[in-house]
C-alpha positions as CSV (number, residue, x, y, z in Angstrom):
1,X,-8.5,9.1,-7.9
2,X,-6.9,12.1,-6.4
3,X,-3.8,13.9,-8.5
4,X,-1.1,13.2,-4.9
5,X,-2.6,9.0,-5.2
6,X,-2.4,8.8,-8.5
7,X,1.3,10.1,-7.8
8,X,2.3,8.2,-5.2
9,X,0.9,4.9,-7.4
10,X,3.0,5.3,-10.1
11,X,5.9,5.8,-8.1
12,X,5.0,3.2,-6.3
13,X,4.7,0.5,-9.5
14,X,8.1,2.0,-10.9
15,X,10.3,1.7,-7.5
16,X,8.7,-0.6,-5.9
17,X,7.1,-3.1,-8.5
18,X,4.6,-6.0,-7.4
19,X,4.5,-9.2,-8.5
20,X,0.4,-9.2,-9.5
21,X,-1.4,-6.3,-10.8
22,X,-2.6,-3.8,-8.2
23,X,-5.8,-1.8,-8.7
24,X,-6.2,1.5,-6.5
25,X,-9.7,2.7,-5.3
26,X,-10.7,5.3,-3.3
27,X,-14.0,4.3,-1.7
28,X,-16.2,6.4,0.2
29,X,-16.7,4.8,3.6
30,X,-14.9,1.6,5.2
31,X,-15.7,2.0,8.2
32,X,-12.7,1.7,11.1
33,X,-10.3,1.8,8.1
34,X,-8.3,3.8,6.3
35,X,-7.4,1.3,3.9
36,X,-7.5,-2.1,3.2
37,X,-6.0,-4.7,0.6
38,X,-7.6,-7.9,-1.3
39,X,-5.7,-10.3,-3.3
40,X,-6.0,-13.3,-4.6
41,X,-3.4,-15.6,-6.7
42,X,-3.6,-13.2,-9.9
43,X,-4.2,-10.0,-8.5
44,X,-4.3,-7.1,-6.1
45,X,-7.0,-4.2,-5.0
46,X,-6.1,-1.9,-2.9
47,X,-9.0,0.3,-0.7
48,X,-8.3,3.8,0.2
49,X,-11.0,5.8,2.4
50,X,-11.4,9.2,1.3
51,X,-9.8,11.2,3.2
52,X,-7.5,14.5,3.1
53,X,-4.3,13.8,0.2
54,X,-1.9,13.5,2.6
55,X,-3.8,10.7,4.5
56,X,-4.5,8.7,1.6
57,X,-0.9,8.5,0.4
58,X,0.0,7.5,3.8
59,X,-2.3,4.9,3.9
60,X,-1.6,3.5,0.4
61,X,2.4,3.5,1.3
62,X,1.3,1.3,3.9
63,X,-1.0,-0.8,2.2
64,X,2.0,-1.6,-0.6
65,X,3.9,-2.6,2.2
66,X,1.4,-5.0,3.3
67,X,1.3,-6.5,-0.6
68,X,4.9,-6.3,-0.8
69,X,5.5,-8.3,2.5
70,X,2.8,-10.9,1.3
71,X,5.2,-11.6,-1.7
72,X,7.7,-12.4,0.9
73,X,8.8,-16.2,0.7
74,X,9.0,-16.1,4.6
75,X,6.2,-16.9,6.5
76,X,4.1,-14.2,8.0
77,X,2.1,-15.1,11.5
78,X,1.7,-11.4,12.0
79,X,0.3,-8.5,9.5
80,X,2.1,-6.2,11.4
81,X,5.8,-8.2,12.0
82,X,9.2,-6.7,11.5
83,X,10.0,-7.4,8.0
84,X,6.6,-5.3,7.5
85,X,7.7,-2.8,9.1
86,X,11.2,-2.6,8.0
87,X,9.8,-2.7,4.2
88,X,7.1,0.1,5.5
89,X,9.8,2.5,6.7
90,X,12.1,2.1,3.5
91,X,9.2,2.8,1.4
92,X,8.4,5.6,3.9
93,X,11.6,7.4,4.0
94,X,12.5,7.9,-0.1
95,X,9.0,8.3,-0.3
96,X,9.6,11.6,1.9
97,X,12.9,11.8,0.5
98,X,14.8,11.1,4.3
């Protein structure tokens, strides 16, 4: 895994801690994705498309917010509702440090 992911996964673990383990892979193809995220009941994988650094930190910020709003007790009709986007921009903006 790339030295900025590898980065951006620990910080993600430390301030932003999920409930299940999380593996992060960077994979070589997927096509039409830049990411992707599988979980079951125990645990978490996370699928980054190689890509340039900056992408694939991008893409794994928002792929924690997709695990992250799964953990949610409220129910989710929508991947991309408001409480996942309101979770994606806080994680966004100390990521960038706005």
């Amino acid at each position: 895994m790339p030295t900025t992911l590898q980065r951006v996964a620990r910080w993600l673990r430390k301030k932003y801690p999920a409930k299940k383990p999380v593996r992060v892979v960077v994979v070589a193809s997927q096509p039409g994705l830049h990411g992707v995220i599988l979980w079951n009941e125990e645990r978490a994988l996370i699928r980054i498309t190689r890509s340039s650094e900056q992408m694939m930190a991008e893409t794994l910020l928002e792929e924690w917010a997709h695990l992250l709003r799964n953990e949610c007790p409220l129910p989710c009709d929508d991947d991309h509702d408001a409480l996942f986007w309101a979770i994606l921009a806080k994680i966004t903006k100390e990521y960038r440090g706005e």
